[in-house]
C-alpha positions in Angstrom: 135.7 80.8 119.0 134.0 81.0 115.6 135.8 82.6 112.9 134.3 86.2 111.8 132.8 86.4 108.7 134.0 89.8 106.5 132.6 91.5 104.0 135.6 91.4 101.3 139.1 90.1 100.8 141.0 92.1 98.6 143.4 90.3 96.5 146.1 92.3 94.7 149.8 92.3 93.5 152.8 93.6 95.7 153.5 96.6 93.2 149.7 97.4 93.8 149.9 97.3 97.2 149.3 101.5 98.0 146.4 101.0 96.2 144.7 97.9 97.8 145.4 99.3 100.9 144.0 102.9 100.2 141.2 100.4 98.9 140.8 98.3 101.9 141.2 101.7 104.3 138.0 103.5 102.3 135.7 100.6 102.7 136.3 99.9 106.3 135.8 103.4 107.2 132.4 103.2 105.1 131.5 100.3 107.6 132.7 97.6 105.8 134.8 94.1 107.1 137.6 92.9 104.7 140.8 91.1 104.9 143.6 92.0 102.9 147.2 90.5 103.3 149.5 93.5 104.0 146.9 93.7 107.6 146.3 90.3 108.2 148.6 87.6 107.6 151.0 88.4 110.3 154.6 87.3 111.0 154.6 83.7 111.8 151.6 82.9 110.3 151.5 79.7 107.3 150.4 81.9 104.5 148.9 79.3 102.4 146.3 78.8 105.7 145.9 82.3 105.9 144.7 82.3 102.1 142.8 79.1 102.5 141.0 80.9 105.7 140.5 84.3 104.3 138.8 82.8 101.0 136.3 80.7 103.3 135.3 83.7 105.8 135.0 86.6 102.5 131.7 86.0 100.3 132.9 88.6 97.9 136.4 89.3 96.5 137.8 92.7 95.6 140.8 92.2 92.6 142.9 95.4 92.2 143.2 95.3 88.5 146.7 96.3 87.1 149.0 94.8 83.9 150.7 93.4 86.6 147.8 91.4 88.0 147.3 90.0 84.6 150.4 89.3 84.7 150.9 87.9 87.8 150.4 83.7 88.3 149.0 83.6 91.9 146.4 86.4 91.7 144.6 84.0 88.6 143.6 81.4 91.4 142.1 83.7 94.3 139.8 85.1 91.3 138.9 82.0 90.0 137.9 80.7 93.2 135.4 83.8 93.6 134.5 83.1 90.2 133.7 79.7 90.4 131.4 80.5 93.5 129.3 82.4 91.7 129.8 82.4 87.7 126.0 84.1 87.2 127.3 87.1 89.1 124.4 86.8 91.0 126.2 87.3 94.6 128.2 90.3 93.2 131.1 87.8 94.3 133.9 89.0 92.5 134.3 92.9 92.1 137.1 93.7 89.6 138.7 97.2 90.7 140.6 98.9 87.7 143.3 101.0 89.2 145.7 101.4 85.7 144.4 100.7 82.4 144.7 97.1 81.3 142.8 94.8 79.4 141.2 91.3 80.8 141.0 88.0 78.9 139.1 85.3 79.4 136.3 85.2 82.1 137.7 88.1 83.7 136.8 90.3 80.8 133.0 89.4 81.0 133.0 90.4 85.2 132.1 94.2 85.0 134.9 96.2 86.6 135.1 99.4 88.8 137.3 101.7 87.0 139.0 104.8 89.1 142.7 104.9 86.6 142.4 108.6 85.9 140.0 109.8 88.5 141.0 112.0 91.5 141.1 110.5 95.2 137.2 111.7 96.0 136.0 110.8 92.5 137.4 107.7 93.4 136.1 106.9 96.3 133.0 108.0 95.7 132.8 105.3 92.6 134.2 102.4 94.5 131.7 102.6 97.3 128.9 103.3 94.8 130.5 100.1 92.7 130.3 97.6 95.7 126.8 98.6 97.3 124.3 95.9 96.0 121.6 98.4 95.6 120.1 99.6 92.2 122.8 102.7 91.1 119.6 105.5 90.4 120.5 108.4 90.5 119.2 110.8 93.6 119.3 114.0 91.5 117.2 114.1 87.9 119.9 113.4 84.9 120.7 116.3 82.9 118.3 116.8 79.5 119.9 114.9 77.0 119.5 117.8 74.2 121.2 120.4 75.8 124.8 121.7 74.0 126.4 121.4 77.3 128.1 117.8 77.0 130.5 117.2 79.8 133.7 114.8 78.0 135.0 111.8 80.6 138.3 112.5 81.9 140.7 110.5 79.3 142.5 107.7 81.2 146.2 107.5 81.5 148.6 106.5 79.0 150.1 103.3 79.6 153.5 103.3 78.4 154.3 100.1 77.5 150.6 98.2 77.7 151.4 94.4 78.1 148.0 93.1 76.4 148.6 94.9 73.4 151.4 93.1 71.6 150.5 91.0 68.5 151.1 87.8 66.7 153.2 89.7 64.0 155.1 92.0 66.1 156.1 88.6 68.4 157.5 86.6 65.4 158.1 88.4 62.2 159.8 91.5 63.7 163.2 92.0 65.3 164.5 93.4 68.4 166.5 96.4 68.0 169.8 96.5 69.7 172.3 99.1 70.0 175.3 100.5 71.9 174.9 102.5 75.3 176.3 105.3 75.7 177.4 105.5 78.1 178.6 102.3 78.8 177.2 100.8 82.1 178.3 98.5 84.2 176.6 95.6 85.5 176.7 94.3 89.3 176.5 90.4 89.1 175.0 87.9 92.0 178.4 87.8 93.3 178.1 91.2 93.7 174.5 91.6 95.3 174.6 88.7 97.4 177.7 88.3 99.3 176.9 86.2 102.3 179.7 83.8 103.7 179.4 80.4 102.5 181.0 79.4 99.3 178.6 80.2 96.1 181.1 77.2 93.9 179.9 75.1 96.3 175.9 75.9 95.3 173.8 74.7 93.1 174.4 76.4 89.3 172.4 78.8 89.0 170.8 81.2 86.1 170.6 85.0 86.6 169.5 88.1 85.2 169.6 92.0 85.3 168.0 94.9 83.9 170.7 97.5 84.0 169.9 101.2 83.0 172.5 104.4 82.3 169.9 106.9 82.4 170.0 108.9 85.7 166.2 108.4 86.9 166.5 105.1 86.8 167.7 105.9 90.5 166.7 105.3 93.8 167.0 106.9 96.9 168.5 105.2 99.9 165.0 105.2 101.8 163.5 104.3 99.1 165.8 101.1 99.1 165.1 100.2 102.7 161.5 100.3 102.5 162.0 97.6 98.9 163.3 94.7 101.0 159.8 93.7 102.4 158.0 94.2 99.2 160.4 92.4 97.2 160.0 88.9 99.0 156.0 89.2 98.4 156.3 90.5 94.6 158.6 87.8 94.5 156.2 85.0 96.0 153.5 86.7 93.8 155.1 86.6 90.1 156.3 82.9 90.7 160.5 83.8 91.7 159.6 82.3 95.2 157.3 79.4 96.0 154.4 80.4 98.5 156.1 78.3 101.1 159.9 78.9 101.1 161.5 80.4 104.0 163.2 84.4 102.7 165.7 86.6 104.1 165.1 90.2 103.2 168.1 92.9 103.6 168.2 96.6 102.7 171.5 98.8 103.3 172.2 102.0 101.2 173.1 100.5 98.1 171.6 97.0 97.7 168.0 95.6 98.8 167.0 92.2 98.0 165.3 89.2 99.1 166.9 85.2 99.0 165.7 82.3 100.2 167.6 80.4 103.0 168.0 77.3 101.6 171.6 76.7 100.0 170.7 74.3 97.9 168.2 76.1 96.3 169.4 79.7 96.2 166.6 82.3 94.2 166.8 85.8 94.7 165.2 89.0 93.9 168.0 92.6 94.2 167.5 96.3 93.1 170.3 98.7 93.8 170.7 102.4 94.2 171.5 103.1 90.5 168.0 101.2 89.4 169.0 97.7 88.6 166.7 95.0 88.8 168.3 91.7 89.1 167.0 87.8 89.8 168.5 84.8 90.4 167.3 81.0 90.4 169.0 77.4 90.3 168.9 75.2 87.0 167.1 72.2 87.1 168.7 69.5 88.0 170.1 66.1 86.3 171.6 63.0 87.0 175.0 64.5 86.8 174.4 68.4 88.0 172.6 71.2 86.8 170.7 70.9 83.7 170.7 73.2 80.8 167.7 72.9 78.8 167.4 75.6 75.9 163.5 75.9 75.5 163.2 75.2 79.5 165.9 78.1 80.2 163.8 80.5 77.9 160.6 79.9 80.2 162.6 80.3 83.5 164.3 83.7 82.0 160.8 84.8 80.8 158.8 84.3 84.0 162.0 86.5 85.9 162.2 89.4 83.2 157.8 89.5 83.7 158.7 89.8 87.8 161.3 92.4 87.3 159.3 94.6 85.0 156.2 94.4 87.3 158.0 96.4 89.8 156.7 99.7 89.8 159.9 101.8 89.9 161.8 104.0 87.9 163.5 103.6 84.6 165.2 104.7 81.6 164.1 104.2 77.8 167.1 102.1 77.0 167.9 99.0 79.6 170.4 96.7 78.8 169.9 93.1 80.2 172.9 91.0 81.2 172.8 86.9 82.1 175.0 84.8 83.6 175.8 81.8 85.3 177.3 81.0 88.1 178.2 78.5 89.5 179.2 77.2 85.4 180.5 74.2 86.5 178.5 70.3 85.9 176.3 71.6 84.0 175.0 69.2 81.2 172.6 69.6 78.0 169.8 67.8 78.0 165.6 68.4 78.0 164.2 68.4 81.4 161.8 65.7 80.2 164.4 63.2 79.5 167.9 64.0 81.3 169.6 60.6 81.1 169.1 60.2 77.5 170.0 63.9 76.0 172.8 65.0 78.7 175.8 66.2 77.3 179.1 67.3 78.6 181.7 70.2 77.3 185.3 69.0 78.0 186.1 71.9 80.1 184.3 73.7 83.0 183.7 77.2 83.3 184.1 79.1 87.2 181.3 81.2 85.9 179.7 82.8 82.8 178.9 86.2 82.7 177.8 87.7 79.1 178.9 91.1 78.0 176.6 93.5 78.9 177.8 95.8 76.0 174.0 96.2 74.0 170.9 98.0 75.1 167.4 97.4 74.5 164.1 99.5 74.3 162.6 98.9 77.9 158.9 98.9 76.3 160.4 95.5 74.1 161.3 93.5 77.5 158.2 94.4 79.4 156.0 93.6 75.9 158.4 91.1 74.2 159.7 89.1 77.4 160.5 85.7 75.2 161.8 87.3 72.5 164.6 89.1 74.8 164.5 86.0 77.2 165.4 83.9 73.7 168.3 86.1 72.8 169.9 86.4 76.1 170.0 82.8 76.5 171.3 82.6 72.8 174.0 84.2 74.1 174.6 82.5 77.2 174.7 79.2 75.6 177.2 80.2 72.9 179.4 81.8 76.0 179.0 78.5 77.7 180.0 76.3 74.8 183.2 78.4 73.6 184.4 77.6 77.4 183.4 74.3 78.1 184.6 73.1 74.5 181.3 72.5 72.9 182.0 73.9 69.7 
């Protein structure tokens, strides 16, 4: 039987899910076909096919517009595709659907966008379906007289509190972060802590992780609201780069811990938020000839892509956050650049169980959601110098 051919397939992040779904819901009750993930790639199912199929079958593509879709890796190569199909915009093929105030680079910015951040839910609709119909948009009704006194001001859009796009050059490299004490002090719950399955973790591979820890009370969550995170967590995972597109996950949610892992033990990555509002992640060094690899510039991409996937999530949190890395397993790890282990590699005369730096300094959250490498470069600053007063290094 011949595949059906739909109207739209809506591509979107996993902490924009409610509203590609609301979305998706509107349009097929106008009389529209689309695909969207969270309906159609069921259990079982090779996602990578699924994508491949629902990019074939859907002439037009709907992206749900958020900082964390510009953020996101994966999202950049469903809109290209639609893009690339029709770059004139003569097929209406890609149909940019602003749901929070953000700003687009690139060709992104030139596609003209559907923009409901700010509008209420029939104001909404009511613009989206207008936006996707290929019809001239005249008016039914004569437009008010442009001389009258009456002027009607736009609703003003919602502030975005800590807007991704709008860092600068200076603020990146000439300014510096601002660290100070909690108060009060909080504590920290480590991989060890989060992921407690049987096999022996000294065994693993050594792996990097991180966690955004935060004293102030709504920071929170409530238990249900826990157990309905596990799911989302492997696809924001898969969707900000943590996960591959391909690797197997095990999600789990109990009343203080959810959190999604892969299965593989020689490859452990994981994604955890608990009950007090930490946000944690987890990933194996590269390797080397001898063991895991520690490479100082490499390190401060890994930590930078994770702190961009735990920010994305759309939960709650305080002003001050203070992040915490560690690694564990410590032991055979070398220095060395990724690019050229055998030459570089170096080893401390001691090993180290595990390394977990003092989580004793707090943070602005607005500077780890704008200022992602500058944090990610401190924290492994720190982790380094742990790691060489152990091993012997220095």
């Amino acid at each position: 039987m011949d595949a059906v051919t739909k109207d739209f397939f809506i591509s979107y992040t996993a902490a924009d899910k409610a509203w590609a779904i609301w979305i998706a819901y509107i349009l097929e009750a106008d009389g529209f076909a689309v695909t969207i993930q969270e309906w159609d790639f069921r259990p079982g199912s090779n996602f990578a096919v699924e994508m491949d199929k629902a990019l074939k079958l859907c002439p037009r593509m709907i992206a749900v517009l958020s900082p964390a879709y510009l953020k996101a890796p994966f999202p950049t190569s469903e809109w290209t595709a639609a893009f690339a199909s029709d770059p004139e915009g003569a097929k209406n093929a890609l149909v940019p659907i602003m749901v929070q105030e953000c700003q687009p680079v690139g060709l992104l910015s030139q596609v003209v966008q559907i923009r409901i951040h700010g509008l209420d839910e029939s104001a909404a609709r009511e613009q989206i379906l207008a936006g996707v119909r290929r019809e001239r948009n005249k008016p039914t009704t004569p437009p008010p007289f442009p001389g009258t006194s009456a002027v009607l001001a736009a609703a003003p859009a919602p502030a975005v509190p800590y807007p991704r796009a709008a860092k600068t050059a200076a603020a990146t490299v000439t300014s510096r972060l601002r660290w100070q004490s909690p108060a009060p002090p909080v504590s920290v719950s480590w991989r060890s802590d989060l992921d407690r399955r049987s096999h022996d973790r000294r065994q693993g591979p050594a792996a990097v992780e991180v966690h955004l820890a935060f004293a102030a009370s709504d920071a929170r969550l409530q238990v249900s609201e826990l157990t309905s995170l596990a799911d989302l967590l492997a696809d924001h995972g898969r969707q900000h780069g943590v996960f591959t597109r391909l690797e197997a996950l095990n999600s789990h949610a109990d009343s203080t811990v959810a959190r999604a892992t892969t299965s593989l033990r020689d490859s452990e990555k994981g994604l955890a938020v608990t009950r007090s509002g930490q946000r944690s992640a987890w990933a194996p060094l590269p390797r080397g000839p001898l063991g895991a690899l520690l490479d100082r510039d490499d390190l401060v991409k890994q930590l930078t892509r994770m702190l961009d996937a735990l920010t994305a999530l759309d939960l709650p949190h305080g002003d001050l956050v203070v992040p915490a890395i560690g690694l564990d397993p410590a032991t055979m790890i070398s220095y060395g650049t990724v690019s050229a282990p055998r030459n570089t590699a170096t080893f401390g005369f001691q090993q180290a169980d595990h390394i977990h730096v003092s989580p004793d300094e707090a943070i602005d959250y607005g500077s780890v959601v704008t200022r992602a490498a500058d944090v990610a470069a401190e924290l492994v600053a720190r982790v380094i110098a742990d790691h060489q007063a152990a091993t012997g290094l220095r």
